[in-house]
DRENFINU-651063 format. One line per field, with one value per residue: z, x, y of N, C-alpha, C in turn. Coordinates in Angstrom, 2 decimals, decimal comma, padded with zeros to 5 digits. Each point is the difference from the previous one (the first is absolute). Layout:
residues N
n.z <- Z/...
n.x <- X/...
n.y <- Y/...
ca.z <- Z/...
ca.x <- X/...
ca.y <- Y/...
c.z <- Z/...
c.x <- X/...
c.y <- Y/...
end
This chain:
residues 108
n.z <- 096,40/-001,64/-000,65/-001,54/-000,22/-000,89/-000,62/-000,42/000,74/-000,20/001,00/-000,52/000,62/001,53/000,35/000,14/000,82/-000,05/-000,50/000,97/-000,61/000,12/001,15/000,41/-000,73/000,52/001,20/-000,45/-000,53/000,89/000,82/-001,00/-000,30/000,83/-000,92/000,65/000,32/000,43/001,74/-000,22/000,74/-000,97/-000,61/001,16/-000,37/-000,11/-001,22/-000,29/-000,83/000,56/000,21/000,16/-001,20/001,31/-000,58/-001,07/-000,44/-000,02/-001,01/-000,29/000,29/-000,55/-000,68/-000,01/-000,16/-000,93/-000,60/000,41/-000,52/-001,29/-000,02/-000,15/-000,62/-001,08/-000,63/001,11/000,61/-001,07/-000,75/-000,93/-000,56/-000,92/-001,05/-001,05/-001,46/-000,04/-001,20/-000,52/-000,71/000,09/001,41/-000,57/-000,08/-000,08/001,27/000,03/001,42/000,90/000,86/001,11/000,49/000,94/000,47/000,36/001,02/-001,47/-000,50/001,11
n.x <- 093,30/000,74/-001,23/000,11/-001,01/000,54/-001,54/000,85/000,94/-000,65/-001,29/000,68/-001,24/000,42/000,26/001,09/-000,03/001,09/-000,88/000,42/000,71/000,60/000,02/000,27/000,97/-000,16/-000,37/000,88/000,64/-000,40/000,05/000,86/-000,06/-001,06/-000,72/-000,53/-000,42/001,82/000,43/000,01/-000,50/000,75/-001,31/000,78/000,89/000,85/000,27/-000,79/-000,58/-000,40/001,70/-000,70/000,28/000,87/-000,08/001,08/-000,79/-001,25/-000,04/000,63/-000,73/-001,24/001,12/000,68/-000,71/-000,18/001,44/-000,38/-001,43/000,22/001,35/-000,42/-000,85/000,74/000,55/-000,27/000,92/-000,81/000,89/-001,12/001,14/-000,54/-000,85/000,54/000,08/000,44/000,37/-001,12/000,87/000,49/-000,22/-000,66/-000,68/001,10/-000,30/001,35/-000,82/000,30/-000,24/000,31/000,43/000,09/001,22/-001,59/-000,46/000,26/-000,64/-000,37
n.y <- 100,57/000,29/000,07/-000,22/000,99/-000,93/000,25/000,32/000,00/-000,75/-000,78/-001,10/-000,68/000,48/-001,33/-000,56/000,65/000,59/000,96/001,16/000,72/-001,45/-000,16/000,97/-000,27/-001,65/000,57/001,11/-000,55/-001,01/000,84/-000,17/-001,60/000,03/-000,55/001,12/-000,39/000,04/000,28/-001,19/000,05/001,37/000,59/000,40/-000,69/001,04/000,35/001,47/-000,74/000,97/000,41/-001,28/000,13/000,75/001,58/-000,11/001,42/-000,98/-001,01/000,61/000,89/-000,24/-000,35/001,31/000,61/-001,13/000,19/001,63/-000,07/-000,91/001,01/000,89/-000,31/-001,24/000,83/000,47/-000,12/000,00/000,87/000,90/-000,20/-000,63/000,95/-000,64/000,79/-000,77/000,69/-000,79/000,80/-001,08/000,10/000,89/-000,99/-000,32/-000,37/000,79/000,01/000,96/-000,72/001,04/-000,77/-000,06/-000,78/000,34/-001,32/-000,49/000,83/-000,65
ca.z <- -001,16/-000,59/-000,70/-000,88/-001,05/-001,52/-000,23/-001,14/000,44/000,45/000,77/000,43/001,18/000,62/000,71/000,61/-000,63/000,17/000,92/000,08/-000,63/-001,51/000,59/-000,05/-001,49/-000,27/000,66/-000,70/-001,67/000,37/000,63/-001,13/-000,81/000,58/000,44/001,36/-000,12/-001,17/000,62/000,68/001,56/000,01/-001,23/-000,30/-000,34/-001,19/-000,66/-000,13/-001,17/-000,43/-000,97/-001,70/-001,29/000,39/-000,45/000,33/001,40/000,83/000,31/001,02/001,13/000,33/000,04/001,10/001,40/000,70/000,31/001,33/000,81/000,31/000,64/001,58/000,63/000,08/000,52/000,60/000,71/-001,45/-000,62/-001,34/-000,66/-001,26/-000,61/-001,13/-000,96/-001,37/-001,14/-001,19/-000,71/-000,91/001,07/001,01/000,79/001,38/001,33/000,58/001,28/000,30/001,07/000,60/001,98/001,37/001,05/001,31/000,35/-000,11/000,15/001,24
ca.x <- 000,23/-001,02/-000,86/-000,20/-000,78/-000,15/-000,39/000,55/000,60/-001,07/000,92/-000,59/-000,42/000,63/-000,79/001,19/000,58/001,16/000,86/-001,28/000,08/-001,01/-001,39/-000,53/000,33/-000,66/-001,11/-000,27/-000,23/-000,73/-000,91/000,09/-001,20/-001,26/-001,41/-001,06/-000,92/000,37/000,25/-001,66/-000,45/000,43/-000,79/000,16/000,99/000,11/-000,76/-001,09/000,29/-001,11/000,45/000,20/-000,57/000,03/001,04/001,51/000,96/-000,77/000,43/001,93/-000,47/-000,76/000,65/000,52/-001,20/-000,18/000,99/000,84/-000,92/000,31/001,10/-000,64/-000,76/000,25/001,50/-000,12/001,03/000,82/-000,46/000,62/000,96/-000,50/-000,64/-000,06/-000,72/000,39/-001,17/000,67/-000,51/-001,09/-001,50/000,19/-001,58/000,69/000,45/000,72/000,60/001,32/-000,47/000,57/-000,42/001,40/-000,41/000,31/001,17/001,61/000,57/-000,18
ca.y <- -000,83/000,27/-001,12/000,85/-000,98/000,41/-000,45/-000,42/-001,46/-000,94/-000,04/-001,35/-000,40/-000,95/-000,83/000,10/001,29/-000,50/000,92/001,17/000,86/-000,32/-000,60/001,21/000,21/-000,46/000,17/001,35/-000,70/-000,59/001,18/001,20/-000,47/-000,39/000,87/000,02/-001,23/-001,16/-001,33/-000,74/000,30/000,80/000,40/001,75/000,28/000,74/001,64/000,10/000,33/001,49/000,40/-000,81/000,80/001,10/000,57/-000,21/001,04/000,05/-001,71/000,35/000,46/-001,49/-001,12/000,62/-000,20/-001,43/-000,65/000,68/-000,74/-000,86/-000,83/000,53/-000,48/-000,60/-000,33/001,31/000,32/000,48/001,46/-000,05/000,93/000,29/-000,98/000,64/-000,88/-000,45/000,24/-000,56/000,55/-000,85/-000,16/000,92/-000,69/-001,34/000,12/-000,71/000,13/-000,32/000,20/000,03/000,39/000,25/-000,35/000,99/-000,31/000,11/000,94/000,27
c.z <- -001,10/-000,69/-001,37/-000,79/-001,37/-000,78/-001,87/000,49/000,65/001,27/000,71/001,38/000,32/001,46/001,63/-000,46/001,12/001,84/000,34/-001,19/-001,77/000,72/000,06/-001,72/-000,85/000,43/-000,49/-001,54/-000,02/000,01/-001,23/-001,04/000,03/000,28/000,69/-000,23/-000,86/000,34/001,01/001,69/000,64/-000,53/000,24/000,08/-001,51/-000,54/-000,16/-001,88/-000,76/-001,29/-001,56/-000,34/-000,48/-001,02/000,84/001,48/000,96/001,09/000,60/001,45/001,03/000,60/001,28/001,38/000,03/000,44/001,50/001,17/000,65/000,72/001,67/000,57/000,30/000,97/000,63/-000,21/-001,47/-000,03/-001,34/-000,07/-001,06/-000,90/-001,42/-001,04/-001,73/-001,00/-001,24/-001,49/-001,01/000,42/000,70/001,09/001,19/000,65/000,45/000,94/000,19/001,99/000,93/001,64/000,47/001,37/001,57/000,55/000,54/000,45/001,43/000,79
c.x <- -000,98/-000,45/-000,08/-001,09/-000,22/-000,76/000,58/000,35/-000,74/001,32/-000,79/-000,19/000,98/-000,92/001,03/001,02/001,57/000,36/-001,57/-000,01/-000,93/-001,48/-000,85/-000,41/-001,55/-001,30/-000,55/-000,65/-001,31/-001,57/-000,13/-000,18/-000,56/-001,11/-001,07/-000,91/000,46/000,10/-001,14/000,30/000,89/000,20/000,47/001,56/000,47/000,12/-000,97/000,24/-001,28/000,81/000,33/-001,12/-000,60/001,28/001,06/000,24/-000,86/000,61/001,24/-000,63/-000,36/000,85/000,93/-000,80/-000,27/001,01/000,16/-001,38/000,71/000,98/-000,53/-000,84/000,93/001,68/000,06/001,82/000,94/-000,43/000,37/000,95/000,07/-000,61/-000,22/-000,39/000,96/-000,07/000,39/-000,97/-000,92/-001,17/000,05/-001,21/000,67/000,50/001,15/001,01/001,48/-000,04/001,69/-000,50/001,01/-001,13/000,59/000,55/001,51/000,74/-000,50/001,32
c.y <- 000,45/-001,26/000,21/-001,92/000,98/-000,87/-000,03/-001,58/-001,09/-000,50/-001,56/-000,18/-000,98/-000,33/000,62/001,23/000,03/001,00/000,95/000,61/-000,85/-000,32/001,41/000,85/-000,78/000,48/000,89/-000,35/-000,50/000,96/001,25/-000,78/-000,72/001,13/000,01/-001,68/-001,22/-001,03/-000,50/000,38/000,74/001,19/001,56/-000,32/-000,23/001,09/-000,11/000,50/000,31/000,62/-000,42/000,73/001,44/000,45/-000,07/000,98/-000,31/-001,20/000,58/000,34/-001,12/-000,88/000,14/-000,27/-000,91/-000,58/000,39/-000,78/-001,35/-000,54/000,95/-001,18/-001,91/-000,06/001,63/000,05/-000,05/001,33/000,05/000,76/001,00/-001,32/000,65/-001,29/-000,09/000,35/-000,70/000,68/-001,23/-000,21/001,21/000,11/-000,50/000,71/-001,17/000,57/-000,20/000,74/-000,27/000,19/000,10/-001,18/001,08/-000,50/000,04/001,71/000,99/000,09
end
């Protein structure tokens, strides 16, 4: 099963989520914005966001490796697919993710 988070499209917290596939969707969202020490008595989950205020080709890298840390280390049995970035010629400062995984899993 693939997962696609676009961080163009905000994507509202749900409490009760309907099925696996939004409960997993959510978990992912969840884990890609949240930062290392955000949540109280759970202080290493997250990104590690070293890459803010780092140059644009630098911050792409960065961001990569935290994203691929993170879903390794939080949700193992996802793989990235691809992971690319947005460009809006009016900000060309912004980072806006467009992250793909595959659930292993499924395709066993």
């Amino acid at each position: 099963m693939t997962y696609i988070i676009d961080f163009e499209q905000p994507m509202p917290l749900k409490i009760i989520c309907e099925n696996e596939r939004e409960e997993r969707t959510q978990l992912l969202y969840t884990l890609l914005n949240t930062y290392i020490a955000e949540v109280p008595c759970y202080r290493q989950f997250g990104l590690d966001q070293s890459f803010l205020s780092m140059p644009i080709n630098v911050a792409k890298s960065m961001l990569v490796s935290a994203v691929a840390d993170a879903i390794g280390k939080f949700i193992p049995d996802l793989r990235i697919e691809k992971i690319g970035f947005a460009v809006d010629p009016n900000r060309p400062d912004k980072l806006s993710p467009r992250i793909e995984v595959v659930d292993n899993e499924s395709e066993s």
